[in-house]
C-alpha positions in Angstrom: -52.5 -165.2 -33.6 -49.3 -167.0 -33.8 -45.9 -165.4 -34.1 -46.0 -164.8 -38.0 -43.6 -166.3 -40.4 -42.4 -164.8 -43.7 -41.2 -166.3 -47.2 -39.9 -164.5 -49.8 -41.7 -164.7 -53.2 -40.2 -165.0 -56.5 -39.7 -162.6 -59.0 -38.1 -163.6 -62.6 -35.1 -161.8 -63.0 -34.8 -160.2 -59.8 -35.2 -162.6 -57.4 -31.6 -164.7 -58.5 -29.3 -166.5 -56.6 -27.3 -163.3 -55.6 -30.3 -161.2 -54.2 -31.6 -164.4 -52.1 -28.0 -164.7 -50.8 -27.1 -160.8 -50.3 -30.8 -160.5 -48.6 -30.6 -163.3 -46.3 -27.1 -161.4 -45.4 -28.1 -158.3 -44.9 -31.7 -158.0 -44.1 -33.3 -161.9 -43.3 -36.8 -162.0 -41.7 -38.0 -165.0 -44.0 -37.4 -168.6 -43.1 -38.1 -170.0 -47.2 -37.1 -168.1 -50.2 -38.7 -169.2 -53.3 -36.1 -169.5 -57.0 -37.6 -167.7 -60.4 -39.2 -170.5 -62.2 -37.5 -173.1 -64.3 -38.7 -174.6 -67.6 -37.9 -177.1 -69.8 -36.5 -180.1 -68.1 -36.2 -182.6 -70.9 -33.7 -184.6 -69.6 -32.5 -186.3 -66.7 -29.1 -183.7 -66.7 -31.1 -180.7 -67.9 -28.4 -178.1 -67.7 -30.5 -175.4 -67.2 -30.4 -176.6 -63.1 -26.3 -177.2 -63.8 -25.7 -173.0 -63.3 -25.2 -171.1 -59.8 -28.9 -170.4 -59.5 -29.1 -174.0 -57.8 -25.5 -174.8 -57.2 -25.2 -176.3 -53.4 -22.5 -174.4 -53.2 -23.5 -170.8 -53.5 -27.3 -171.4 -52.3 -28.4 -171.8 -48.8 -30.4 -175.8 -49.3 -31.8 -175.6 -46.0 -34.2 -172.5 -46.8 -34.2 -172.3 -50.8 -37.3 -174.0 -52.7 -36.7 -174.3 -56.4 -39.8 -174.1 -58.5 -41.0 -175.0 -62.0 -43.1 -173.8 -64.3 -44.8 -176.9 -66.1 -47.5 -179.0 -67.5 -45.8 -181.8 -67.5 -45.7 -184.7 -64.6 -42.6 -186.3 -66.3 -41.0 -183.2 -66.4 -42.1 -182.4 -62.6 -40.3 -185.5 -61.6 -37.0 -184.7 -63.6 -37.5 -181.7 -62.0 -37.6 -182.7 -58.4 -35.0 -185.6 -58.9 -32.6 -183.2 -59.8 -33.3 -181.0 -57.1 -33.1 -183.3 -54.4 -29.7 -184.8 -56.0 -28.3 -181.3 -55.5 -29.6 -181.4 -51.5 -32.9 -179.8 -52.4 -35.9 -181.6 -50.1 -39.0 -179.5 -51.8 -39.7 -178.1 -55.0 -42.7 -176.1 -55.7 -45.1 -176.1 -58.9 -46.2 -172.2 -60.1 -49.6 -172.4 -60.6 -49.7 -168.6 -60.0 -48.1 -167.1 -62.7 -50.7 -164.5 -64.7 -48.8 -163.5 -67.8 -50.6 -163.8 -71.0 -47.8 -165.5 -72.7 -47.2 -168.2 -70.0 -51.0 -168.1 -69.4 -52.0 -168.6 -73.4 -50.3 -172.1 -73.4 -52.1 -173.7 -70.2 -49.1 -172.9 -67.9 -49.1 -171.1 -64.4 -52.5 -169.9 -63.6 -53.8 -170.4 -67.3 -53.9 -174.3 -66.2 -56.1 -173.2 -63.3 -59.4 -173.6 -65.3 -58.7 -177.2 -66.1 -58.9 -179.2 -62.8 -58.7 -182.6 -64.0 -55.7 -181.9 -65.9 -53.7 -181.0 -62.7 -55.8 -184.2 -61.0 -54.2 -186.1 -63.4 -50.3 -184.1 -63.3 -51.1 -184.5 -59.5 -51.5 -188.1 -59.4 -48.4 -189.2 -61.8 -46.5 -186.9 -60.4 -47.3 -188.4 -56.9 -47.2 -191.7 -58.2 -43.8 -191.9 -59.2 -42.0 -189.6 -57.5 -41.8 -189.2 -53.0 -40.2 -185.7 -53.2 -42.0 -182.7 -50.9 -44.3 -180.6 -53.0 -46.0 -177.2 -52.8 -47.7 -175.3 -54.5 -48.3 -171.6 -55.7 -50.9 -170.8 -57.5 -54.3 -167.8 -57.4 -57.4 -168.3 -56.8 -58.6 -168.9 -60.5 -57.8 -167.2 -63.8 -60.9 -165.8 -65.0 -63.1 -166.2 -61.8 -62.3 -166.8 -58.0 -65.4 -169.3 -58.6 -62.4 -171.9 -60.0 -60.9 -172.3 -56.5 -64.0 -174.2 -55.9 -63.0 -176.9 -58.3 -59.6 -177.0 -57.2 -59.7 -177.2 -53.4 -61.2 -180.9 -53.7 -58.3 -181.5 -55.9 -55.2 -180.4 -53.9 -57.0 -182.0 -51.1 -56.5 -185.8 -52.6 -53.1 -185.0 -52.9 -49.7 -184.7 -50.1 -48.9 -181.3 -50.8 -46.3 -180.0 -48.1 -47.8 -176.5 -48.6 -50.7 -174.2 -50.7 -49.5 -170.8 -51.1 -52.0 -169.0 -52.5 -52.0 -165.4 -54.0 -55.4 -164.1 -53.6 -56.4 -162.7 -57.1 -56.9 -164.2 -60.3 -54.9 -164.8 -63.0 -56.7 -161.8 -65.0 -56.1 -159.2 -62.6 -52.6 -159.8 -63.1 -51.5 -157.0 -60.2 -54.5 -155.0 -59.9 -57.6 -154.3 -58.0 -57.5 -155.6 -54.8 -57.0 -159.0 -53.0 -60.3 -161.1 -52.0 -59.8 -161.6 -48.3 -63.5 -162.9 -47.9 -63.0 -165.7 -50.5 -59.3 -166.8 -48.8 -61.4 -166.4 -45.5 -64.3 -168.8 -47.1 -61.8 -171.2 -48.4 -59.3 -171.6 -45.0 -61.2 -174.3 -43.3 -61.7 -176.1 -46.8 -57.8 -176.8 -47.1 -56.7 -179.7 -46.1 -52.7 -178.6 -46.2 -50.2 -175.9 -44.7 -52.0 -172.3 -46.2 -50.1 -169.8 -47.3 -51.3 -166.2 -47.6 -49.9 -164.3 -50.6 -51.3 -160.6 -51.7 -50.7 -157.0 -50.8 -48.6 -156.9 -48.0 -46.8 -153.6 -48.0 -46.5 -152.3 -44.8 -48.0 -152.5 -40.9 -51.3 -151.2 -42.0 -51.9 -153.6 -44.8 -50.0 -156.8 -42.6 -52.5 -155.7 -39.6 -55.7 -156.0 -42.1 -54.8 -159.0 -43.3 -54.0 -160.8 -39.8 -57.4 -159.8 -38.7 -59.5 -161.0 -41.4 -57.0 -164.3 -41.4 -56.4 -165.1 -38.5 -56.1 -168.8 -39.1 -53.2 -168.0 -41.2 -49.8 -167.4 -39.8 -47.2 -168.3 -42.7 -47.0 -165.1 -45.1 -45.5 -164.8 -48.6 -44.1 -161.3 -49.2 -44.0 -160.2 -53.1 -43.8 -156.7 -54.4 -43.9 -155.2 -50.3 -40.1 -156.6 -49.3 -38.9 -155.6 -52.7 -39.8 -152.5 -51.9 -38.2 -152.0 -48.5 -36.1 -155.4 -47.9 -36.4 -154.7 -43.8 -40.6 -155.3 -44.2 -40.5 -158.9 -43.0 -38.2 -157.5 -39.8 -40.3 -154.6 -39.2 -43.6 -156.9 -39.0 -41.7 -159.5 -37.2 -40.8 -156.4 -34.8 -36.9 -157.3 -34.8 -35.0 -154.3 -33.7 -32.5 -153.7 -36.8 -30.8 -150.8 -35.5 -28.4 -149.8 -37.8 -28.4 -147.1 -40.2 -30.8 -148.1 -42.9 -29.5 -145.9 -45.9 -26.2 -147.0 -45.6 -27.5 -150.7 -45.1 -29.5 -150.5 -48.8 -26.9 -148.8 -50.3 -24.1 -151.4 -49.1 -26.4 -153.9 -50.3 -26.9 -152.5 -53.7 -23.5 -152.0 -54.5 -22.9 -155.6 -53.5 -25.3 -156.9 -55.5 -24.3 -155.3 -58.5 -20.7 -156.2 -57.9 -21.8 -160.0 -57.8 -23.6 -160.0 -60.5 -21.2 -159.1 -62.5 -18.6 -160.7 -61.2 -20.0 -163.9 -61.7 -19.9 -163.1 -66.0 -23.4 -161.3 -66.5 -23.0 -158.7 -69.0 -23.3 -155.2 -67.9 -26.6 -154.5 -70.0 -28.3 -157.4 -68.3 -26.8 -157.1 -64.3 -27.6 -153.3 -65.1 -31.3 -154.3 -66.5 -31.5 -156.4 -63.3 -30.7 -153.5 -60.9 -33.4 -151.5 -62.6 -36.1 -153.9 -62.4 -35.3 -154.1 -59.0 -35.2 -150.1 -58.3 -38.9 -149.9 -59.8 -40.1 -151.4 -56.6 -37.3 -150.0 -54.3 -38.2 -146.7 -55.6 -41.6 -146.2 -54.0 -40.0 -146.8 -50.4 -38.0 -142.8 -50.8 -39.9 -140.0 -50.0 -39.6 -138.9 -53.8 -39.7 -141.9 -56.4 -40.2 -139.3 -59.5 -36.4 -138.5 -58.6 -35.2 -141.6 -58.2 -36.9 -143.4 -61.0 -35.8 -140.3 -63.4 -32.4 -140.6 -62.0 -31.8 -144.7 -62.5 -34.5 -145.6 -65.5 -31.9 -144.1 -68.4 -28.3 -145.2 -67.0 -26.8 -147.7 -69.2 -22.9 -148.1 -68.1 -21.9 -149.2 -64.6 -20.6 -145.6 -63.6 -23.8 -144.1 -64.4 -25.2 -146.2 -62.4 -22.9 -146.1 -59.2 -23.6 -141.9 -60.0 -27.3 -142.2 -59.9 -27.4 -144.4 -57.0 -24.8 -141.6 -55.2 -27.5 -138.8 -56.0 -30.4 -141.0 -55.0 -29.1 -141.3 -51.5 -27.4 -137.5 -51.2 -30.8 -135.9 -52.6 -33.4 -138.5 -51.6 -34.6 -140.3 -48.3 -35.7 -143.9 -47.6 -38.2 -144.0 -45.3 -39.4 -147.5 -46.1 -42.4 -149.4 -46.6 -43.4 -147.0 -49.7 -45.0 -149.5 -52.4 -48.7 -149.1 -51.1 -48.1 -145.8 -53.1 -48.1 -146.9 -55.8 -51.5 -148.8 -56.0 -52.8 -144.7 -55.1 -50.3 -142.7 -57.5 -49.3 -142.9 -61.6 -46.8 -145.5 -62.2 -44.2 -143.8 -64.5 
C-alpha cells in the first residue's frame, strides 16, 4: 500500500473557515479540506461566496475545495466561475448529503436515484464550463444497488476525483460501512477514488487498508473531529507535544476567532458545542464532559466548563468508535 493521504470532510457549521485554518495550524495531516456546502447561486455575484468562508485572503486556495449543494448545472457553473475568480482551481458537487430535508427535494444523495438527471447536470455542466470537478456522493439512497447505475455515468464524465462515502443515503450515520461493495466497485471507476466511512482510529484505518488496498486517498469525517491528531497518528508523524494543552490552545482560539470576526455569542457558542459532541468521545469520560459543556450559554461558562473538562477529565484520543458501541446522550 502506498503512503496514505488524508482530506478533511465537511461538516455544516463546524467545519468553517476558522476551524480549517486553526486545524491546519495546529494539527495538519490532510493535504485537501473540503468547505460546508453552499446553495443558492442565482447570480453571477452571489454574495453568499462574497463572506470570509471563501475570501483568498483568510483561506488557504492551494488546499481548500469549495463545494455546492445543487441540482442545477447553471448554477454549478456560477458556482465554479466564482470560485476560480477568487483563485479556487476545483470545486466539488455533494452528492452525499443524507438529510431528509435536503434529501426530500432531489438534492445530495436524494438525486442519487435519478441517474440521467445527473447525466444530463453532468454534461451541461461539462459543456460549458472547464473548471476541475469532484464529486462526493454514497453509494445510493435507498439501495447500494444505485451505484450500479451511476458508475457508467461518472465514468463519461472528467471528474478530477469520486469520493465516496460508503453507506446510503438512508442510513444516514448508522449501521456499518459496505467494504465489499466499495471493494466490487474499485476496478469499475474510471477516476481518482476516494474512500469515505468509519475511520476512527488504527484499528478501524488498518481494516479498511486491508480490504482496500487499491485505495490510498482517505476522507476523514466524524474520526478527526473527534481527536484532530487522527490523520497524524495514522500517517505515523511524531507530534510530540503535550496534547491536552495543544486541544485546549486550540479551542480557545477558535472560539476567540469566531467571535472576533462578528458571530454572535449564541451561534460561535452553538458552534463550539456541535463541535464538543464529537470531541467528547476522545476523553476517558464523555458523560462528564458532555454534562459539563451541553448547558453553557455565555462565553465564561464556557471558558469554565472547558477549565473543568481538562482539570477533571483526560484526552486520550481516538475515542469516537465509542460511540457506535455506547448510548449517545
Amino acid at each position: 500500500m502506498q503512503e496514505p493521504v488524508f482530506y478533511l470532510g465537511p461538516f455544516q457549521g463546524i467545519t468553517d473557515m476558522h476551524y480549517r485554518r486553526l486545524f491546519a495550524a495546529y494539527f495538519g495531516g490532510v493535504v485537501k479540506m473540503f468547505t460546508p456546502f453552499f446553495t443558492g447561486i442565482d447570480t453571477n455575484h452571489s454574495k453568499s461566496l462574497r463572506k470570509p468562508e471563501l475570501d483568498p485572503g483568510l483561506n488557504d486556495r492551494s488546499v481548500t475545495v469549495p463545494q455546492l449543494l445543487s441540482r442545477n448545472a447553471g448554477e454549478m457553473v456560477r458556482f465554479a466561475g466564482q470560485c476560480y475568480e477568487m483563485g479556487f482551481h476545483e470545486v466539488n458537487w455533494n452528492l452525499g448529503c443524507p438529510f431528509p430535508r435536503v434529501a426530500s427535494k432531489r438534492r445530495g444523495s436524494g438525486l442519487l436515484p435519478f441517474p440521467d438527471e445527473i447525466d444530463q447536470i453532468l454534461n451541461d455542466y461539462f459543456s460549458k464550463c472547464d473548471i476541475n470537478l469532484s464529486i462526493k456522493c454514497r453509494l445510493g439512497l435507498s439501495s447500494d444497488a444505485e451505484f450500479d447505475e451511476l458508475v457508467p455515468v461518472f465514468n463519461r464524465y472528467p471528474l478530477s476525483e469520486l469520493i465516496v462515502h460508503a453507506r446510503t443515503g438512508i442510513q444516514m450515520y448508522k449501521g456499518t460501512v459496505n467494504l465489499k461493495k466499495m471493494k466490487a466497485s474499485v476496478q469499475l471507476i474510471r477516476h481518482p477514488l476516494i474512500y469515505n466511512g468509519d475511520i476512527f482510529d488504527h484499528e478501524s484505518f488498518e481494516n479498511c487498508t486491508s480490504e482496500l488496498p487499491e485505495i490510498s486517498v482517505f476522507m476523514l469525517g466524524r474520526g478527526v473531529l473527534s481527536d484532530p491528531f487522527l490523520a497524524t497518528d495514522l500517517i505515523g508523524i511524531n507530534t510530540n507535544c503535550d496534547r491536552s494543552e495543544k486541544l485546549k490552545t486550540f479551542l480557545t482560539e477558535l472560539l476567540h476567532s469566531r467571535l472576533s470576526s462578528g458571530s454572535h455569542e449564541a451561534t460561535a457558542l452553538g458552534r463550539m458545542k456541535e463541535l464538543w459532541s464529537y470531541l467528547r468521545w476522545s476523553f476517558d469520560d464523555p458523560v462528564v464532559v458532555w454534562r459539563l459543556i451541553r448547558k453553557v450559554k455565555k462565553t465564561g461558562e464556557y471558558h469554565e466548563a472547558v477549565r473543568r473538562i481538562f482539570d477533571e477529565t483526560w484526552f486520550v484520543g481516538q475515542g469516537y468508535a465509542r460511540s457506535m458501541e455506547e448510548k449517545v446522550f
